[in-house]
N, C-alpha and C positions, 0 to 999 in steps of 0.2 A: 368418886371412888378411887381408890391409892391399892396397890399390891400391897398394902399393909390389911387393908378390909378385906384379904381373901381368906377363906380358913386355912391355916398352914398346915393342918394335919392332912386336909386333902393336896392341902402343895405337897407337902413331902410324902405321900403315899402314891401320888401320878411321879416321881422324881425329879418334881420341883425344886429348886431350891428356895424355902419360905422364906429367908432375908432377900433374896435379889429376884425373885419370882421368874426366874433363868432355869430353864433345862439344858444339861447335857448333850442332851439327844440332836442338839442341834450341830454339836462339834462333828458328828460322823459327816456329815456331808464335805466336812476339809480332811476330816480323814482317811474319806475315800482316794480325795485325790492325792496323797503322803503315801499312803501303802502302794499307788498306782506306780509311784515316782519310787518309791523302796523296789518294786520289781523290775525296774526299766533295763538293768546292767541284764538278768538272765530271761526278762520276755518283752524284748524291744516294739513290739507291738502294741503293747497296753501307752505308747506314745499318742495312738490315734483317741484312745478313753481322756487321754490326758488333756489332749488338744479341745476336745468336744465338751470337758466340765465348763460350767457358765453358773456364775455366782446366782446363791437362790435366797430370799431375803427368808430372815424367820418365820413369821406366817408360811410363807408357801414353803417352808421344808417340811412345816407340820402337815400342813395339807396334803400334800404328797407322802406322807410316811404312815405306816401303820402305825403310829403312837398311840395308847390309846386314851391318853386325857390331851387330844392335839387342841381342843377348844380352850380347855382351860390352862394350855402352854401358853397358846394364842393370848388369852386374855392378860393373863399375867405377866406378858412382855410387853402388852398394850398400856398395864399400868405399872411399869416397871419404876422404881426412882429415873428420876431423867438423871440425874448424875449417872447412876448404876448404867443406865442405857449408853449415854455419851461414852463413857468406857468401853463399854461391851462392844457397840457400833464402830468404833474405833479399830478397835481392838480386831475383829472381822475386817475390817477394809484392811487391814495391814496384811492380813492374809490371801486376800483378793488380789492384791498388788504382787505379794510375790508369788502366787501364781500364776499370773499375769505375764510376769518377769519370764518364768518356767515356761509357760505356753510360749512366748516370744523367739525363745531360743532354741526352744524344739521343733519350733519349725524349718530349722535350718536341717534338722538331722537327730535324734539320739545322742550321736556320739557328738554333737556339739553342747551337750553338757557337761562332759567331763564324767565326773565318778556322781553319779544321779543321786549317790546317800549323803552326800555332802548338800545337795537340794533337800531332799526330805529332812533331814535335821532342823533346816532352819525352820520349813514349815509346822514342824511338830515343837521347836522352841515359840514360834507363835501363836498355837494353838494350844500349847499350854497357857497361855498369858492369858487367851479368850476362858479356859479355864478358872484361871485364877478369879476372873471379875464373875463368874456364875458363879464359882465355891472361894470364896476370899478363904484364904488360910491362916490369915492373921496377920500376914507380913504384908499385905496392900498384894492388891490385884495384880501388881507390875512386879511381882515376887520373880517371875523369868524375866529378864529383860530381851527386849527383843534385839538391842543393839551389842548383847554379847557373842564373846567366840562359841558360838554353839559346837563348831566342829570338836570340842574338849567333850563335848556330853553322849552319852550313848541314848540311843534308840529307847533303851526299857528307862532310862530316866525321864525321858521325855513324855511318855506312856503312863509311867508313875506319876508325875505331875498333871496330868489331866484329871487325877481321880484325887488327889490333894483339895 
């Protein structure tokens, strides 16, 4: 059985996406930790939230969330295209890495990040890309590049683009 065999009318009524059998719902778990790092300059505290996120694979962010078709998220990532997946998985670990990066350096201090919105950009330019490969917009999944000057983009473009 293929995420082609699933009914797409129930994909896209749980807010599936019936081409790439990809939910959204998965992205809040990176953007929890973006808005954490968006507050860091006026509530340097939310450093120890930061420190403490640990990457959670698809299944178990379903399982853990109130979603309520998490089975049928579950399954339709389990028969995702493997291309569509090899993207997406990708696409996730590049965000894992630069939070990684984030956690590394905030261990030294808050203020050894510099201006912390200049951090959340990049991460919201990468979670838009993981965007992209769940809702393709036409222009290929890699429509945000992750290796551009993100610092030129604002916040609500980056926001916008998730939902593209």
């Amino acid at each position: 059985m293929t995420a082609e065999q699933l009914d797409k009318s129930e994909l896209a009524a749980a807010n599936i996406n019936p081409d790439t059998g990809l939910a959204t719902d998965y992205l809040n778990h990176f953007n929890e930790v973006a808005m954490l790092i968006d507050m860091l300059e006026s509530m340097p505290d939310m450093g120890e939230e930061i420190l403490d996120w640990k990457p959670l694979a698809y299944p178990d962010h379903f399982h853990q969330t109130g979603f309520r078709a998490k089975e049928l998220a579950i399954r339709a990532y389990e028969l995702c295209d493997p291309e569509i997946r090899a993207r997406f998985d990708e696409a996730c670990q590049n965000v894992e890495i630069k939070i990684g990066e984030i956690q590394v350096i905030l261990q030294s201090g808050v203020e050894a990040l510099g201006d912390p919105t200049v951090w959340s950009k990049q991460l919201y330019a990468l979670i838009a890309t993981i965007g992209g490969v769940i809702n393709p917009n036409g222009l290929g999944d890699h429509a945000v590049g992750v290796e551009e000057d993100v610092s030129s983009n604002d916040d609500q473009s980056a926001i916008d683009a998730l939902f593209d």
